[in-house]
Each structure stands twice: as C-alpha cells, then as structure tokens.
C-alpha positions as a Python dict, from the first residue, in 0.01 Angstrom:
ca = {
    (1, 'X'): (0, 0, 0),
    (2, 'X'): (333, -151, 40),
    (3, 'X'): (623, 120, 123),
    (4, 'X'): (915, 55, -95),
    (5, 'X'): (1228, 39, 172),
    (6, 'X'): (1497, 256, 102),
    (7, 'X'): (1856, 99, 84),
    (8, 'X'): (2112, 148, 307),
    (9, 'X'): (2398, 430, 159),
    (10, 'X'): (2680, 241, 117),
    (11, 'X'): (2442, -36, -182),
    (12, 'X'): (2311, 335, -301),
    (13, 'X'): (2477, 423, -641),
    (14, 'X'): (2321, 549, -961),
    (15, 'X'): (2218, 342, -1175),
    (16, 'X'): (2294, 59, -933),
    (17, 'X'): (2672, -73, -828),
    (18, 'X'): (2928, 152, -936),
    (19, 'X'): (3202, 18, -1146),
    (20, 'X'): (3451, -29, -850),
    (21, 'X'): (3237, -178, -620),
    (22, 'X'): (3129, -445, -875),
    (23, 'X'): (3486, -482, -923),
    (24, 'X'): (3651, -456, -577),
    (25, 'X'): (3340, -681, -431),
    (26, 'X'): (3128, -983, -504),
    (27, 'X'): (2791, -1007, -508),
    (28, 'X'): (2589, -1268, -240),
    (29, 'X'): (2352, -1480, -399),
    (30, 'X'): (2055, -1207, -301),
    (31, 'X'): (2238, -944, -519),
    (32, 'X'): (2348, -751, -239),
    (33, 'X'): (2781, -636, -196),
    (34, 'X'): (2931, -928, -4),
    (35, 'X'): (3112, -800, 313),
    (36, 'X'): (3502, -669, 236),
    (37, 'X'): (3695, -774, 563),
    (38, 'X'): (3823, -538, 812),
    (39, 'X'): (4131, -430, 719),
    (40, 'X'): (4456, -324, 976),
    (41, 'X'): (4242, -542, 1267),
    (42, 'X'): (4336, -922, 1342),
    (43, 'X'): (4061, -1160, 1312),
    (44, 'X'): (3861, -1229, 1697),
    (45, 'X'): (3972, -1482, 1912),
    (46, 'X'): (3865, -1816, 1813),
    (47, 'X'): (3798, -1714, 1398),
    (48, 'X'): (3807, -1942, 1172),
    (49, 'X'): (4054, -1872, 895),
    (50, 'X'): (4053, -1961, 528),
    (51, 'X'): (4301, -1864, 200),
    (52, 'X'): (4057, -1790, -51),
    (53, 'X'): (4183, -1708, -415),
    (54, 'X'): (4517, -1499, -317),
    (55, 'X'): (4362, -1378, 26),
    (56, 'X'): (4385, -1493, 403),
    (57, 'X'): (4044, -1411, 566),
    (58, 'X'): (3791, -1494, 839),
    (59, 'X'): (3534, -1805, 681),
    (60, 'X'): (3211, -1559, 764),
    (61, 'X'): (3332, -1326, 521),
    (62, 'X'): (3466, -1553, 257),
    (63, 'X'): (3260, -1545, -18),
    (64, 'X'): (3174, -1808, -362),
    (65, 'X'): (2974, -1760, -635),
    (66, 'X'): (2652, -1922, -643),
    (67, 'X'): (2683, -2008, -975),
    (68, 'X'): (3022, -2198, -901),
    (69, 'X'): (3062, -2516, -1072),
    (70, 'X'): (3170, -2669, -794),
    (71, 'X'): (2897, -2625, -603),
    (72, 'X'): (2627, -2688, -910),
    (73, 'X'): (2838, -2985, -1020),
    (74, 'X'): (3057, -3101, -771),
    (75, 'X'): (3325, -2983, -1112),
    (76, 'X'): (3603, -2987, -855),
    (77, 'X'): (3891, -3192, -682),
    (78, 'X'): (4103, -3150, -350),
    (79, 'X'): (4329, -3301, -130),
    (80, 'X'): (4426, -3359, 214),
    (81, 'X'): (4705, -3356, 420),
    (82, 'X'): (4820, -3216, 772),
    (83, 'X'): (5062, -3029, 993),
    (84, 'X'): (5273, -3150, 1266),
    (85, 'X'): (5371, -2825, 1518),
    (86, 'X'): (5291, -2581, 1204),
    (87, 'X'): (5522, -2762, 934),
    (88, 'X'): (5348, -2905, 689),
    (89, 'X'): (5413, -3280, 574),
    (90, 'X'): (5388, -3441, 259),
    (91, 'X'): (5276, -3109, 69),
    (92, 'X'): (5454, -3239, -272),
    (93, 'X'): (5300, -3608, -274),
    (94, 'X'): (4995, -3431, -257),
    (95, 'X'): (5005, -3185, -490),
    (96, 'X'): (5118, -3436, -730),
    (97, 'X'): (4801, -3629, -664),
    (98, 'X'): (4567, -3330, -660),
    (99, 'X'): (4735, -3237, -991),
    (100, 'X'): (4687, -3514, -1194),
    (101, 'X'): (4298, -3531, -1054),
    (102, 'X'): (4274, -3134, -1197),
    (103, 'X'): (4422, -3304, -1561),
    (104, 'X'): (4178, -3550, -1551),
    (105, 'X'): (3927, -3273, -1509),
    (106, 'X'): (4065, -3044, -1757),
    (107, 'X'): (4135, -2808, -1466),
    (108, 'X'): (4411, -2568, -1386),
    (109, 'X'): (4696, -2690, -1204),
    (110, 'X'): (4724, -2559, -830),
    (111, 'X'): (5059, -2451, -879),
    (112, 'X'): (5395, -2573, -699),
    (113, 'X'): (5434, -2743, -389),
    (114, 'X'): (5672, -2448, -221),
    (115, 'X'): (5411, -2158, -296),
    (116, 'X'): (5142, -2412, -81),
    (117, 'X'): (5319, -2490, 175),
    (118, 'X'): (5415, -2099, 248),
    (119, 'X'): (5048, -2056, 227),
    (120, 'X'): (4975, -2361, 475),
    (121, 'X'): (5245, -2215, 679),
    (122, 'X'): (5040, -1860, 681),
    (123, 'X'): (4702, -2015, 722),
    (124, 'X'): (4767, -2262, 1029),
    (125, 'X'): (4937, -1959, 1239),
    (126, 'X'): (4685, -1698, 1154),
    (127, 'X'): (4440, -1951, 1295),
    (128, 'X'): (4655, -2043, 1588),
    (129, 'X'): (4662, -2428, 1488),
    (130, 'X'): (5003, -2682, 1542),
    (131, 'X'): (4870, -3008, 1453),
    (132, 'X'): (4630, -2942, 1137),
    (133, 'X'): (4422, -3092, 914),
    (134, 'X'): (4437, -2904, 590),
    (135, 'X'): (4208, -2881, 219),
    (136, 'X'): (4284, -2766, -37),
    (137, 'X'): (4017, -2742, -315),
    (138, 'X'): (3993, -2633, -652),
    (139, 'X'): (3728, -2565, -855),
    (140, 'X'): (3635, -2431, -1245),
    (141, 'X'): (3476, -2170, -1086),
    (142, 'X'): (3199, -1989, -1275),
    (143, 'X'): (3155, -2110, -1637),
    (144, 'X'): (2791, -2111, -1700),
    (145, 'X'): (2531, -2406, -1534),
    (146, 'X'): (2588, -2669, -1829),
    (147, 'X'): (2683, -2956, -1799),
    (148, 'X'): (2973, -2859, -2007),
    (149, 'X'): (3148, -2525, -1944),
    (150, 'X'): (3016, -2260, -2142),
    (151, 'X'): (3351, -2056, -2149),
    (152, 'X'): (3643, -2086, -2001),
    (153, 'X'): (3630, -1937, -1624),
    (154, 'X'): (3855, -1830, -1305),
    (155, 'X'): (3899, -2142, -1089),
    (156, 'X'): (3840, -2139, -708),
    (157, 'X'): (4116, -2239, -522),
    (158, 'X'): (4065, -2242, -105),
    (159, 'X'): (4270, -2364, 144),
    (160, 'X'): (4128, -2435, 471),
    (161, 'X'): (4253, -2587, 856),
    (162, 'X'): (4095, -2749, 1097),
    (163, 'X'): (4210, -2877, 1467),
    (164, 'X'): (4251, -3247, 1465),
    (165, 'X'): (4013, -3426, 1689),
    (166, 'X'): (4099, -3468, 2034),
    (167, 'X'): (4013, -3811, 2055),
    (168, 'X'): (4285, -3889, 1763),
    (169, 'X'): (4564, -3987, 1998),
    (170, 'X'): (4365, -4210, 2228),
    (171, 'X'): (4187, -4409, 1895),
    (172, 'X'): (4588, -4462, 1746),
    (173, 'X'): (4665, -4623, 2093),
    (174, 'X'): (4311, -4835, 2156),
    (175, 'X'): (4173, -4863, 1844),
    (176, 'X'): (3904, -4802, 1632),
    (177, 'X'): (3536, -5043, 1516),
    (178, 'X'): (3430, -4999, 1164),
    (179, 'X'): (3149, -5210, 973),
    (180, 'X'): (3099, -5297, 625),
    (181, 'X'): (2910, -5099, 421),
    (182, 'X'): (2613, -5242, 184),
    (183, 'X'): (2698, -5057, -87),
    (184, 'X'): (3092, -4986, -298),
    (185, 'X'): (3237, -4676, -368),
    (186, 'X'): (3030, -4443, -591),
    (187, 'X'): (3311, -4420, -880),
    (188, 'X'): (3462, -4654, -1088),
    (189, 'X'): (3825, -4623, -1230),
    (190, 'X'): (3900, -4422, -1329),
    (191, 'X'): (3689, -4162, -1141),
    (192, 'X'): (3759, -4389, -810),
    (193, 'X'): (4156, -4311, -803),
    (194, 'X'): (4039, -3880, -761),
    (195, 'X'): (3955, -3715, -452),
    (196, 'X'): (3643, -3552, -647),
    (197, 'X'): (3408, -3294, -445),
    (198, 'X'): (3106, -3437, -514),
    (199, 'X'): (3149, -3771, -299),
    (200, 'X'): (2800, -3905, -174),
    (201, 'X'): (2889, -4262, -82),
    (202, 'X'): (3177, -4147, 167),
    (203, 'X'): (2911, -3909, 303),
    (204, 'X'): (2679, -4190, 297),
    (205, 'X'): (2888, -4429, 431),
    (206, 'X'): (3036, -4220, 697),
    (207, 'X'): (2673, -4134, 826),
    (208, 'X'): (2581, -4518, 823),
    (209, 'X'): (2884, -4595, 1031),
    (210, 'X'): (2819, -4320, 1288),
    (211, 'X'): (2467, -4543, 1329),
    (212, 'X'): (2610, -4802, 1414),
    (213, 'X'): (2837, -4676, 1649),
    (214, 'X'): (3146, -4738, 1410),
    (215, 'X'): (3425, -4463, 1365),
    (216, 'X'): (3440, -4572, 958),
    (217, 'X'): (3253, -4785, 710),
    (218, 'X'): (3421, -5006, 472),
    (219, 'X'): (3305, -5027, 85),
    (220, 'X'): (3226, -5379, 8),
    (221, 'X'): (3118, -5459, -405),
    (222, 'X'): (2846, -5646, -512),
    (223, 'X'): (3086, -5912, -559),
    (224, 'X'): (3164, -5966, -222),
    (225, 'X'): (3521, -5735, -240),
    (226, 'X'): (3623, -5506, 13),
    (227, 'X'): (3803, -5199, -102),
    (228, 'X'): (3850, -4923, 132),
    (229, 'X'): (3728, -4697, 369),
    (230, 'X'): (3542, -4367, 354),
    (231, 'X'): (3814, -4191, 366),
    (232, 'X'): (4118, -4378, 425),
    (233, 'X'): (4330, -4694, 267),
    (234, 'X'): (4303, -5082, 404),
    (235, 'X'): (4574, -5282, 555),
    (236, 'X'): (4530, -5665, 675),
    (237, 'X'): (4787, -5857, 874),
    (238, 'X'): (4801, -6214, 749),
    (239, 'X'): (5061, -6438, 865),
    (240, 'X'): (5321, -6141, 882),
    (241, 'X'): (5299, -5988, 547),
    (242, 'X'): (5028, -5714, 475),
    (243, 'X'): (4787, -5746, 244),
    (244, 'X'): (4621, -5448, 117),
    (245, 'X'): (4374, -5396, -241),
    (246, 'X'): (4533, -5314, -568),
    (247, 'X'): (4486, -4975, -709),
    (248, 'X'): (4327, -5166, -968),
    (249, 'X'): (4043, -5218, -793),
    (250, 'X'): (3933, -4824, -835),
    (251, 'X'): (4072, -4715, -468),
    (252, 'X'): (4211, -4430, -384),
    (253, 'X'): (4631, -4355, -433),
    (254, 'X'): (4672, -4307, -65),
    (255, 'X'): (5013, -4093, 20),
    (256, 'X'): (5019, -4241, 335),
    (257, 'X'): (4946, -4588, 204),
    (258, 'X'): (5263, -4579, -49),
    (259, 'X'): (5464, -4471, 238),
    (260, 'X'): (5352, -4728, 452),
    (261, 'X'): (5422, -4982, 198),
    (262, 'X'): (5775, -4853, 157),
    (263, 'X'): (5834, -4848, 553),
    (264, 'X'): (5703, -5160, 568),
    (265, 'X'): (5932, -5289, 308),
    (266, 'X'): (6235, -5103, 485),
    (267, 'X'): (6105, -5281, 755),
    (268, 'X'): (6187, -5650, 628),
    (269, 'X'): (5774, -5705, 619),
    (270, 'X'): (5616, -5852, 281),
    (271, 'X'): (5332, -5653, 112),
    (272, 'X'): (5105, -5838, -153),
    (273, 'X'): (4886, -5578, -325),
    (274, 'X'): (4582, -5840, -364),
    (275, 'X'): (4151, -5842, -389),
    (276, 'X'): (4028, -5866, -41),
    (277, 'X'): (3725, -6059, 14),
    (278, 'X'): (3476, -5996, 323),
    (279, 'X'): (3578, -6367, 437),
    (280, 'X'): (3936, -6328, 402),
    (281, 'X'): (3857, -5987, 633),
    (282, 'X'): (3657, -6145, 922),
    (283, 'X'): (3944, -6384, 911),
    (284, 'X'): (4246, -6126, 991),
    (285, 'X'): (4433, -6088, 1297),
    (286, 'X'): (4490, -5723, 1220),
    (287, 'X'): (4324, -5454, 1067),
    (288, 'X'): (4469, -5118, 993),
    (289, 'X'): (4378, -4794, 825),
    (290, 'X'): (4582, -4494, 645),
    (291, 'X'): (4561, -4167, 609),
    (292, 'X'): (4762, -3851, 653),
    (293, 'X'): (4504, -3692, 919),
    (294, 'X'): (4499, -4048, 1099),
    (295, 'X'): (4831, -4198, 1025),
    (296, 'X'): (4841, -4551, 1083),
    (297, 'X'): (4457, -4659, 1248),
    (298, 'X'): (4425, -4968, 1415),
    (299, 'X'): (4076, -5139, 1350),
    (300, 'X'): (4010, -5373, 1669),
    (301, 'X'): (3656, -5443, 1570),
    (302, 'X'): (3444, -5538, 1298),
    (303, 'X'): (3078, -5537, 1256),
    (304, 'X'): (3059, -5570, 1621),
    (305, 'X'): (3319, -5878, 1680),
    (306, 'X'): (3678, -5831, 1764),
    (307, 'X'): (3987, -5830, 1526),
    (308, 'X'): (4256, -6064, 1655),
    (309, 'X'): (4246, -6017, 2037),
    (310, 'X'): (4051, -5699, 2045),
    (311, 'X'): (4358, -5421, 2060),
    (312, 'X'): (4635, -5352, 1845),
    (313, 'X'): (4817, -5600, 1688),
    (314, 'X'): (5229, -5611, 1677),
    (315, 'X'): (5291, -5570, 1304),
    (316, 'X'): (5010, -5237, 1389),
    (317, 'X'): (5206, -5112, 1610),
    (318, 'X'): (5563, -5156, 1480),
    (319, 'X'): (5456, -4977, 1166),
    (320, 'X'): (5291, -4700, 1389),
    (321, 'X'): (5647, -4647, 1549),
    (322, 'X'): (5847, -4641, 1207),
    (323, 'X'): (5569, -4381, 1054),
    (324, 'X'): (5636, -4177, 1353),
    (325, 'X'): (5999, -4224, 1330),
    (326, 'X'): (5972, -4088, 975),
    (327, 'X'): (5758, -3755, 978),
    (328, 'X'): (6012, -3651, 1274),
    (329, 'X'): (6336, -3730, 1062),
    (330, 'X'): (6123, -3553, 762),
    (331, 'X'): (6023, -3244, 966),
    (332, 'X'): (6402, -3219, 1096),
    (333, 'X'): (6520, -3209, 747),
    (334, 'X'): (6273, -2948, 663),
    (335, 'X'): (6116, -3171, 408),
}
C-alpha cells in the first residue's frame, strides 16, 4: 500500500492555504506556494534580474500564472529598446508604439514614459548591465482560456535586460549575411505594424537563417516583395538615395527606422519609401538593417553572394556615424 507523504510545514494549513498565504503568494502550476524572494539579501553574483508587476526580483523566483493569456494566446504585446552606459534611449518613441499595439488589443496602457525609464534605470543596475537590451511586455493576464476574455483581468507587465552580444560591435564594423526567407511575415496589416507575443515566422525565420549560416532572414511575399527582417527594418542604397518598404506593406514602425530616415534627410540624402522586389535587392550596392539593439546593420551578403564589394558601403557608414552622433547628443541632454 502506497504511504501518503506528509507535506512539508510551511504548505501545512487547515483546511489547505490560509487566507494570507493565498494572498501574499502565487500558486505554481502544481498547486504548490511559489517561492517569496529573500528579503534584506542582494541577489548572487551573476542573477538574472527582472521587474515583474511592481517588484524587482531574481528570474528563478519570478512567477506567471499558467493560465495567463499570454502564454495560452500569445494575448500580449511588447517592445524593445536599449541602454547606452545605464541611460536608457528612446523610452518615449517606444512607449508610444507599445501603446497603441495595447489599444489595438483592448489592453491597458503601460503607463508613462518617465515611470519606465526609472524602472529601466533600477533594473539594468540591479543586474549590473551598461549597454542593455531591454522588454517590456504586457499581457491581459488571467481572464479565463477563451478565446475571448471571460472577465476583465490584472494585466502582466515585465520588464526584463539582457547583455548585448559581444559580437555586436565587430558585425556594425564588418558586416552581417542574411538570406531570403520562403515564406512573408505571419500578419497582415494591420496585425503586421504590432510587436505581438505570439510571433512564429520571426522564430521561424530566425531559426532558418541560423541554418544557413545567416545572422537574419528576410520576409519575401508570394509576390516576389521583400519586406523586412525578423526583427529589424530594411534599407537599400540605390544610386545615393535609400530606398526602404512603405509601412503600407504591413512592416513594422521601426523607431530606429524613422530616425534614420530623419538623419538621413538632415543629412542631404533622399529617401523613397517604395515596394522592394527580390530583383531590385540582388541588384543593390548596399544593404542595411535597423533596430534599436543593432543600430544601423550593414548586410554585406546575400544568399551567399556579396552586396556591393563585400563590406560596408559609404552611405552605410556615414549614417552609422550620424546615428552615433545622435544617441550621444541625446544621452547628454538627458533625453
């Protein structure tokens, strides 16, 4: 006969969880008091942080419903952006752009720019980061498993950092290959314009890219039009002036790829916002991506041949400089 094992004192309660510990602590997914962080103690060496719902904390003990509808439903947005020595840059662009993708949603707006960048601030020197890439996400939280919320519920908010790559500087001076993927993005407009959770085909295509040796994959249509990267905007050199897709076409509203545009512009350089077929790609003398983790990319090969003369092209490279030229001015301003 099976012997019934006893539980440990701290889950032992009559009749089950007392009222404050149901109320001072979630619940894992196997029903058992999720882990309440050491208080008064700093986090080990080498922890990684998080801001979960109102609370900085080490990632082990952060803790989500199962029955969150972002993870049933990918019923969620976020956005990305980055630090430069601990300052954050760009926090109210994307705010603005991670707002408008909650409205769409009929989600909660994350709140105003100042409040997140204090709590970038916090996160990135808790964790003992400079140069970050930070999330935020938001979530409806837990409002039933339907399709359609049940009730109205809490959202999730978390905010999370990571160390930039340490290959990042060396691929902004050499140069990055990327391939065309077989397949366009997985949303339409006006889905395609919102940084949703739930994004297979960047998954996707960032896997098949890896395959092939490529550092990103770039979404072509069944029509033959290329539109963008996994995760970043597309920029082609023809002739002087760039040429990058409309927003019509579904694509993301890079931050980074309005400022470019405007720097460019500053710059003296045309910019034609225009459908970019896979000939009119292969026949570019420079290629360059955008993002706020990656800045200004330069793409040196395609499928496996080599953009322009193989390295990074001039009109690449002067935009590179002004970009950098602008986050420093920004940063000094305390913008």
């Amino acid at each position: 006969m099976e012997r019934r094992r006893s539980l440990p004192r701290r889950w032992r309660h009559r009749g089950g969880l007392g009222p404050r510990a149901r109320a001072g602590r979630g619940l894992a997914q196997d029903g058992r008091v999720a882990p309440r962080p050491r208080r008064g103690r700093a986090p080990r060496a080498g922890a990684v942080l998080v801001w979960l719902n109102g609370r900085f904390l080490p990632a082990r003990d952060a803790r989500v419903s199962a029955l969150d509808r972002g993870l049933l439903h990918g019923d969620g947005a976020y956005d990305t952006w980055r630090t430069y020595g601990g300052a954050p840059f760009g926090t109210a662009a994307h705010l603005r752009r991670l707002t408008a993708a909650a409205r769409v949603l009929d989600l909660p707006a994350p709140g105003p720019a100042r409040v997140w960048e204090r709590r970038v601030r916090g996160l990135v020197a808790r964790s003992g980061l400079t140069d970050a890439a930070v999330r935020l996400t938001v979530t409806r939280g837990t409002a039933g498993d339907a399709l359609a919320p049940e009730h109205p519920g809490r959202p999730t908010l978390l905010l999370t950092a990571r160390r930039l790559p340490a290959h990042l500087a060396r691929r902004q001076r050499e140069g990055v290959p990327v391939v065309l993927l077989p397949f366009p993005r997985d949303a339409g407009p006006p889905w395609g314009g919102l940084k949703l959770v739930g994004h297979a085909s960047a998954v996707a295509g960032r896997v098949a890219a890896s395959r092939r040796g490529a550092a990103e994959g770039l979404y072509v249509t069944p029509g033959g039009e290329v539109t963008e990267a996994t995760s970043a905007n597309l920029f082609l050199v023809e002739r002087g002036a760039l040429v990058t897709p409309p927003l019509a076409a579904g694509i993301l509203p890079g931050v980074t790829r309005a400022l470019v545009i405007a720097l460019a512009r500053r710059a003296g350089l045309r910019v034609r916002e225009e459908h970019v077929t896979v000939a009119r790609l292969r026949r570019a003398r420079e290629i360059f991506l955008t993002a706020s983790t990656i800045e200004v990319l330069p793409v040196v090969r395609l499928d496996g041949r080599a953009v322009g003369r193989g390295r990074p092209g001039p009109v690449t490279l002067r935009l590179q400089s002004a970009y950098a030229g602008h986050v420093g001015a920004a940063l000094r301003r305390g913008r």
